[in-house]
C-alpha positions as semicolon CSV with decimal commas, in nm:
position;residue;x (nm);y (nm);z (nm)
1;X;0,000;0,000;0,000
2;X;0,164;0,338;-0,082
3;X;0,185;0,601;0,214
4;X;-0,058;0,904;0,209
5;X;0,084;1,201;0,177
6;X;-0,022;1,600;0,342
7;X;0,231;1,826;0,369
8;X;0,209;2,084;0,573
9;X;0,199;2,474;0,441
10;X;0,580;2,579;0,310
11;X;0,693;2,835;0,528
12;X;1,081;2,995;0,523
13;X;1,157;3,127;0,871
14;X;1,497;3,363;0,890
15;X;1,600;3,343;1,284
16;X;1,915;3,341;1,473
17;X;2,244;3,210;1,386
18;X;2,577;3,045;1,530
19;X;2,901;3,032;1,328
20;X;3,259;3,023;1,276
21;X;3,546;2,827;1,118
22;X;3,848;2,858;0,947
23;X;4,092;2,622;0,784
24;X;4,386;2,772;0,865
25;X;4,344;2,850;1,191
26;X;4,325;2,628;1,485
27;X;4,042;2,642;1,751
28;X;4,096;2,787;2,071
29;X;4,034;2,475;2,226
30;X;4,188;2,245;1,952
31;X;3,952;2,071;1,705
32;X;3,606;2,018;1,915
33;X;3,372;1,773;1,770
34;X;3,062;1,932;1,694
35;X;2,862;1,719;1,953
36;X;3,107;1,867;2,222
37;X;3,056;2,190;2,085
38;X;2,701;2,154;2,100
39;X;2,731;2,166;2,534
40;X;2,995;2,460;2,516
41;X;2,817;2,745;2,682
42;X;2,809;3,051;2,430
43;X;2,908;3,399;2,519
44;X;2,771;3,724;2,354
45;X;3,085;3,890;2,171
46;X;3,148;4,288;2,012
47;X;2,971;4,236;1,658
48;X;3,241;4,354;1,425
49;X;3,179;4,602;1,138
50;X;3,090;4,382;0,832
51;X;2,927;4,437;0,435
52;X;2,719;4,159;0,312
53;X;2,814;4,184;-0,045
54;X;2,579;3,978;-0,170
55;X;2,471;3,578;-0,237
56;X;2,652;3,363;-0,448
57;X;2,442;3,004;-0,622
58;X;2,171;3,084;-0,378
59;X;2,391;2,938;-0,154
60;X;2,666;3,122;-0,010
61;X;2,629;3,423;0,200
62;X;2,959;3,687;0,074
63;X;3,094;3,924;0,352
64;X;3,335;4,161;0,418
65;X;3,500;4,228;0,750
66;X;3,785;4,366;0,749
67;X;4,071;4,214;0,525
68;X;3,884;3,931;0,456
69;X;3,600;3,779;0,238
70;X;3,352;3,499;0,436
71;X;3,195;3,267;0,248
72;X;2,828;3,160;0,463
73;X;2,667;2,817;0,406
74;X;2,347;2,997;0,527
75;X;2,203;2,643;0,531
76;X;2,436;2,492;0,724
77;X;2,421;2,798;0,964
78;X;2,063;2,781;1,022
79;X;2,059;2,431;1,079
80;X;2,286;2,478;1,308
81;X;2,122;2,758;1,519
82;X;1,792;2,531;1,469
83;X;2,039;2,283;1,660
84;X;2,137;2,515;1,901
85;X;1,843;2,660;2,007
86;X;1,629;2,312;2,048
87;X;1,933;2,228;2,298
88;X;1,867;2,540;2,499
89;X;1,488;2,542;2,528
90;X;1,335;2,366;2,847
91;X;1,032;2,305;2,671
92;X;1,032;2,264;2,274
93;X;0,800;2,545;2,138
94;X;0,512;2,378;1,919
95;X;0,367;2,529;1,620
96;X;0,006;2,382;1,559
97;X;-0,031;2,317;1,128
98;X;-0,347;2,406;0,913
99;X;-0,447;2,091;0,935
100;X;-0,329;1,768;1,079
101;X;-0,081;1,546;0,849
102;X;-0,175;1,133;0,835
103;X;0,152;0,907;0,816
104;X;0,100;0,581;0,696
105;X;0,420;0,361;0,881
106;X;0,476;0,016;0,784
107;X;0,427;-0,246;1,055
108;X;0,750;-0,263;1,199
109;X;0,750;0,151;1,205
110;X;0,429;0,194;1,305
111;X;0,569;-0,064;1,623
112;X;0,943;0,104;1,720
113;X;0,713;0,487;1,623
114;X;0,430;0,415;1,911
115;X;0,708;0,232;2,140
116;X;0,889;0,617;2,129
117;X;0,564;0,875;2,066
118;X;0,607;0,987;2,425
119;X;0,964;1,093;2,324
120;X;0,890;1,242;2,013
121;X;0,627;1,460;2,218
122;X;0,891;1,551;2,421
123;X;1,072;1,705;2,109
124;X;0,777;1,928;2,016
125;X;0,557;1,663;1,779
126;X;0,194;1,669;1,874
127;X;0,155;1,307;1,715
128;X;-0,104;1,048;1,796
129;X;-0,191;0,688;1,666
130;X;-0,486;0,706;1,380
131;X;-0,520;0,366;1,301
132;X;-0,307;0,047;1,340
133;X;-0,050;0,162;1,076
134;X;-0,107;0,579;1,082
135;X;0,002;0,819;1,310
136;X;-0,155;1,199;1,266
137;X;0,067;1,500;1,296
138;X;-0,143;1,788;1,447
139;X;0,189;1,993;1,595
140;X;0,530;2,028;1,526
141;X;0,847;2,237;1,663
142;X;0,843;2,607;1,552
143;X;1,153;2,552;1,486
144;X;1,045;2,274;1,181
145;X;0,805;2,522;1,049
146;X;0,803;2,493;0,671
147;X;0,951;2,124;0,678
148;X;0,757;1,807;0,536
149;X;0,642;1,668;0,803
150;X;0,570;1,335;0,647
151;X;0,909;1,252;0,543
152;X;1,068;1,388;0,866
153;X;0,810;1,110;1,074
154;X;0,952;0,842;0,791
155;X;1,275;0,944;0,867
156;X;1,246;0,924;1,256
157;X;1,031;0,614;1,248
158;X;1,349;0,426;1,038
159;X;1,566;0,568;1,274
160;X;1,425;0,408;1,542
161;X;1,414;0,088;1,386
162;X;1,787;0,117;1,272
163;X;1,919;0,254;1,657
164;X;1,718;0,029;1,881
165;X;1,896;-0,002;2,158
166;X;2,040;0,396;2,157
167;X;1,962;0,568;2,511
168;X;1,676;0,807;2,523
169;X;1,936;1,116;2,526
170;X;2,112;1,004;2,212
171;X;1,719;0,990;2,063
172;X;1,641;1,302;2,130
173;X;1,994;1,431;1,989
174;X;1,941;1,275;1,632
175;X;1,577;1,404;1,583
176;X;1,697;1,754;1,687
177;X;1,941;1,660;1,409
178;X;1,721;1,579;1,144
179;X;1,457;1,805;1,269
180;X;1,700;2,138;1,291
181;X;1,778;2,047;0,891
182;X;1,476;2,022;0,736
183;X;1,378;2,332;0,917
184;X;1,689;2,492;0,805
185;X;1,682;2,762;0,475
186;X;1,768;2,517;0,173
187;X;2,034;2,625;-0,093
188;X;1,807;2,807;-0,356
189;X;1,580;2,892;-0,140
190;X;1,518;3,284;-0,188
191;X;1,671;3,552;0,077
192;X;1,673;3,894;0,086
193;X;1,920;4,139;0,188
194;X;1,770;4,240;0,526
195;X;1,737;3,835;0,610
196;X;2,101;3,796;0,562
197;X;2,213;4,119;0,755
198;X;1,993;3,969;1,025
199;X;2,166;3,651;0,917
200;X;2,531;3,773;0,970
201;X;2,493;3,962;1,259
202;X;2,369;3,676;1,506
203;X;2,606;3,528;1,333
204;X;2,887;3,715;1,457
205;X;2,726;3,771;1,789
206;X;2,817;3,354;1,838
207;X;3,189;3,328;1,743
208;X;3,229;2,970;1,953
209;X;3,045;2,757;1,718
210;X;3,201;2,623;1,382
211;X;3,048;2,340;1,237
212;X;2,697;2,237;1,118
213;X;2,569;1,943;1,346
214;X;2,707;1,689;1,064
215;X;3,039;1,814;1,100
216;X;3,044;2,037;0,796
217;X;3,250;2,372;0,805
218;X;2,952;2,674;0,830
219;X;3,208;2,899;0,650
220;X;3,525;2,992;0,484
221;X;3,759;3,307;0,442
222;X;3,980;3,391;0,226
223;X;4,216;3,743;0,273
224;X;4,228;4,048;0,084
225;X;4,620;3,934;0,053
226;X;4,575;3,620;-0,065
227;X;4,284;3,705;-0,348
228;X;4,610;4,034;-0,430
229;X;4,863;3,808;-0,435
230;X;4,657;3,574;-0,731
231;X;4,619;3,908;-0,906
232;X;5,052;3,986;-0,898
233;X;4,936;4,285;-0,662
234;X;5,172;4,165;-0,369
């Protein structure tokens, strides 16, 4: 039987923003996993002067502070804040949809799904059994707002069938995963010049943080003397 599909209203959401990495610099604390990271309390920092110069492939925040050129994987920032922020809430916010989304689970889903649903409550899903192999979505993180809800229950409900005997905390951890990415801006997705000022700025408020929750670098630099010394200026 094929799965039933609703997805919920598409909805972009600019927010707040963690970043930094370089290649050729070390970190102050040596080379942090990002899961380590993710505990490291964050201080507010002096926001340096910076120029948002403009978007490159839809994909790349361009910046200019100082004597250097940042390159901004604005998805890979966001999902990271996403991250970030579901960490630091004591109770996940909830965001109720137009109307509820039905997930049909196979049998073996539908079993590890309703052995978890009071965990997946706990991470902001308002999610209840519909039948003996659908679960309805009424509720989802704000956070998630604009993701497709059916594929992101798929995804969880194989997860749980593929990490069976993972501890509840380690749970929790990979659905803020997958749940801070899909709610993340995509590459191509449209954003205008106030979103990425807004974008930049908490992102320099956050200096700490690095890398995306997979481990991916959130940006790269390169120096006014390095992109001289290619044109035989230096």
């Amino acid at each position: 039987m094929g799965r039933n599909r609703i997805k919920a209203p598409k909805k972009i959401r600019t927010a707040d923003i963690d970043i930094e990495y370089s290649e050729d610099e070390p970190l102050p604390d040596g080379d942090i996993p990002p899961e380590e990271q993710a505990a490291a309390p964050q201080e507010e920092t002096e926001i340096p002067d910076f120029r948002v110069i403009g978007e490159a492939f839809e994909t790349y925040f361009i910046v200019e502070i100082e004597n250097e050129l940042y390159f901004i994987d604005k998805h890979a920032a966001h999902e990271r804040m996403n991250y970030e922020q579901f960490k630091s809430q004591a109770t996940v916010e909830t965001q109720m949809l137009l109307s509820p989304v039905a997930v049909n689970l196979s049998k073996d889903e539908f079993s590890v799904f309703t052995e978890n649903i009071e965990l997946v409550r706990k991470c902001g899903f308002e999610v209840d059994e519909f039948s003996e192999s659908t679960v309805i979505v009424r509720a989802i993180p704000s956070l998630a707002s604009g993701s497709d809800v059916f594929d992101l229950i798929i995804e969880t409900a194989q997860k749980f069938l593929e990490y069976k005997t993972d501890i509840e905390p380690d749970k929790i951890d990979w659905i803020y995963h997958s749940t801070s990415c899909r709610g993340a801006v995509k590459a191509g997705d449209y954003t205008s010049q106030e979103e990425r000022e807004l974008f930049v700025k908490k992102l320099l408020s956050m200096p700490n943080i690095r890398f995306c929750p997979h481990g991916r670098p959130i940006f790269i630099k390169i120096s006014k003397y390095d992109i001289e010394k290619q044109f035989g200026r230096v």
